[in-house]
N, C-alpha and C positions, 0 to 999 in steps of 0.2 A: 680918523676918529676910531678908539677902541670899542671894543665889545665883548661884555664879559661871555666871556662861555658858560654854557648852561651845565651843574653839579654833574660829575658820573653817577652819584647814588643820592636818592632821597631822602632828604634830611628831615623828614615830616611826613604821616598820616592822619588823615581824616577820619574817625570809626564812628558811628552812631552807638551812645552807649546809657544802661540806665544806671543813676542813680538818687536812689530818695535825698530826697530833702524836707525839710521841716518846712510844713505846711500855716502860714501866719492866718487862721480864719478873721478876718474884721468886721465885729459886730456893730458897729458903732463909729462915730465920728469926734469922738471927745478923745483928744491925744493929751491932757491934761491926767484924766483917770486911764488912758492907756500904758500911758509910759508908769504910773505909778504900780499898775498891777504884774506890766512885766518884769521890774525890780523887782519886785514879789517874786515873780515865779524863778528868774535866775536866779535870787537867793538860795535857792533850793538845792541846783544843781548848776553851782557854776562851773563844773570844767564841759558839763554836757554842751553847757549855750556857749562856751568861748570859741568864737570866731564859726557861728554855725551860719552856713548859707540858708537863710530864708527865701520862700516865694510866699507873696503875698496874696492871698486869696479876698478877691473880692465879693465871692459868687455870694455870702449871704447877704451882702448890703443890697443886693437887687431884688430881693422881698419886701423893702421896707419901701414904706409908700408917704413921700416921697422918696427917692435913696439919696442918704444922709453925701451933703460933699464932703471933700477927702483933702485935708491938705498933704498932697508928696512930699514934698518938699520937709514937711517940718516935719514929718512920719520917717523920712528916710534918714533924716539929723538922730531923731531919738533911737534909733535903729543902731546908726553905723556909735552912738555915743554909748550903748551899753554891749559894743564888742561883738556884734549880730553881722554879718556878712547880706545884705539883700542884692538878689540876685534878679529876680523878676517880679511880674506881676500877672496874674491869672482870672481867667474872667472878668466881669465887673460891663458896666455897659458902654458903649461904645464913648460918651462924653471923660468918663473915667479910665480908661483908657488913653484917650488923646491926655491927657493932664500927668497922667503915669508917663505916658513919652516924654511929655516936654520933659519931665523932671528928670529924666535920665534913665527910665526902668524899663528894662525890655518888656513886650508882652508874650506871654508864652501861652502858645498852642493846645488847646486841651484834646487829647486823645478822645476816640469814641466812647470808651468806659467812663472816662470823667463825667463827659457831654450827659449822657443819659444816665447814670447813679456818681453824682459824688463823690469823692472820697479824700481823706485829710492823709498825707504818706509822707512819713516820719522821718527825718533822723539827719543828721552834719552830715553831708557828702563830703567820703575821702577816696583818693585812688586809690582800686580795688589792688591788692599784692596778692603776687598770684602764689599761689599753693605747690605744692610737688606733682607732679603728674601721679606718680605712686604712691602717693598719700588720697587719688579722687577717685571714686568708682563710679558708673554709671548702672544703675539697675535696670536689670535687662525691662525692656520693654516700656521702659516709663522716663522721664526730665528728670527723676529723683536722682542723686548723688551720696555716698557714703563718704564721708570723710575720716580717715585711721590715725592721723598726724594730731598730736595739739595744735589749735589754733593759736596762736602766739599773740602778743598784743602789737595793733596795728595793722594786720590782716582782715579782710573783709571776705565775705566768701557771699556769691549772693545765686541762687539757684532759681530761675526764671521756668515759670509754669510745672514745677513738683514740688520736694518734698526734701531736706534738707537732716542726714540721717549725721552726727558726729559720734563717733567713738571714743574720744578721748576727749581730756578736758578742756574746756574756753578760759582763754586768759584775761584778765584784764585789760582793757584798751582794744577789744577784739569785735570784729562783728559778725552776726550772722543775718542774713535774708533770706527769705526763701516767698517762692507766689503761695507755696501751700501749707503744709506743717514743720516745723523744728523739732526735730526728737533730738536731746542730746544725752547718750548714758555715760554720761560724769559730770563735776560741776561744772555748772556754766558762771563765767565772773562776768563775763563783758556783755554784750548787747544785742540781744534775739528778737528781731521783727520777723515774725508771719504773716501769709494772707499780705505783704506790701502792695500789691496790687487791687486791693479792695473787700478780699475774698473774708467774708465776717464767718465761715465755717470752720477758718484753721485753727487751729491747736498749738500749744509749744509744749512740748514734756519734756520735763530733765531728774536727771536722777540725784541733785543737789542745787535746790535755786540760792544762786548767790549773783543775781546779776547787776549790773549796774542799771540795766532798763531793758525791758520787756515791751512789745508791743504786738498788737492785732491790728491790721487793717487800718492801723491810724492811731489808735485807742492806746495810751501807754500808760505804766507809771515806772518811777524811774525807785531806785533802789530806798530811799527812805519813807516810800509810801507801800511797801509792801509791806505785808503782815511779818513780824519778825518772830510768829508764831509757826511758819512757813520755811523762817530758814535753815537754812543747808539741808530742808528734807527733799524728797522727791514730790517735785508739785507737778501738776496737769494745768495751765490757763486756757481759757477759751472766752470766748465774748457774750452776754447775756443782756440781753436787754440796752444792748449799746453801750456795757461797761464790762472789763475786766473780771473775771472770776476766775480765783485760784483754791484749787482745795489740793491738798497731799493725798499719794494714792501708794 
């Protein structure tokens, strides 16, 4: 009897890694008015929602007294039928849960920051493309990074616990992350989340907002709901009262 030999080199690693995903909060149990609203909202931006991995957040149905039941099943039909990718499900209580399994939905683990503050963390997870070494800087003493290179479209750049500094300009189809602040001095085309991690005190500054979608801590609007009174100047966003505010500086 033969036996295969085991590979000289490893054709595969494991890495722990983040990336956001658009967060599905579910107020409700009427898949009826839900599917109709989310045709609504992909209208809006449909290259943004094509083929975007959703996690389903259950955490608000468990305030409501009773919590409303869920059909998965006919939830993940209107999902996967308007081009939405769902990937898991998050929170929700222990019975809802078991019904998300049968149905085929992973459960996914919530972090400690989740656990004790909330928070909704945006956006179609794509593999990060890595940058030039000589195009990233490290600022002494701090996670911040400067980037000198345009970001191109299709590149992600995502900066964990600082502050995410670009020098030149964002392209279209591009993204940035950062845990803390986005400054970008040139225009920005493609897609700037700050604060990803929850943080409602970051900032994004650019010196030409042209983006496709902007976000805080969860909080977005994507390019046709910004003030078009706003664009191409140098705007400042931050978060106020749990919405978006942009003024030019």
């Amino acid at each position: 009897m033969s036996t295969i030999a085991p590979p000289r080199t490893a054709t595969f690693q494991l890495k722990g890694g983040l990336y956001p995903l658009t967060a599905l909060q579910m107020l409700g149990s009427d898949l009826r008015s839900f599917e109709q609203q989310l045709k609504s909202k992909i209208s809006q931006a449909p290259k943004f929602f094509h083929q975007a991995p959703i996690v389903i957040d259950l955490q608000k149905l468990n305030h409501q007294d009773p919590p409303p039941e869920l059909n998965f099943k006919a939830l993940l039909d209107i999902l996967t039928a308007n081009d939405l990718k769902p990937v898991g499900v998050r929170g929700g209580l222990p019975e809802q849960q078991i019904a998300a399994s049968e149905a085929g939905l992973p459960i996914l683990q919530e972090s400690a920051k989740e656990t004790s503050k909330p928070t909704q963390t945006l956006n179609a997870a794509k593999s990060a493309v890595e940058i030039t070494r000589s195009s990233v800087k490290e600022i002494h003493g701090t996670n911040s990074k400067v980037i000198t290179e345009q970001v191109r479209s299709g590149q992600q750049i995502y900066v964990r616990g600082g502050d995410l500094i670009v020098l030149a300009p964002v392209s279209h189809g591009s993204e940035l992350l950062a845990d803390g602040h986005i400054h970008v001095y040139a225009p920005l085309r493609g897609r700037a989340l700050a604060g990803v991690t929850g943080d409602e005190n970051a900032h994004i500054f650019c010196h030409s907002l042209e983006a496709e979608l902007i976000s805080i801590a969860g909080q977005y609007k994507i390019s046709e709901d910004i003030d078009q009174d706003l664009w191409r100047l140098p705007v400042k966003v931050s978060l106020q009262n749990g919405r978006l505010h942009m003024e030019s500086f």
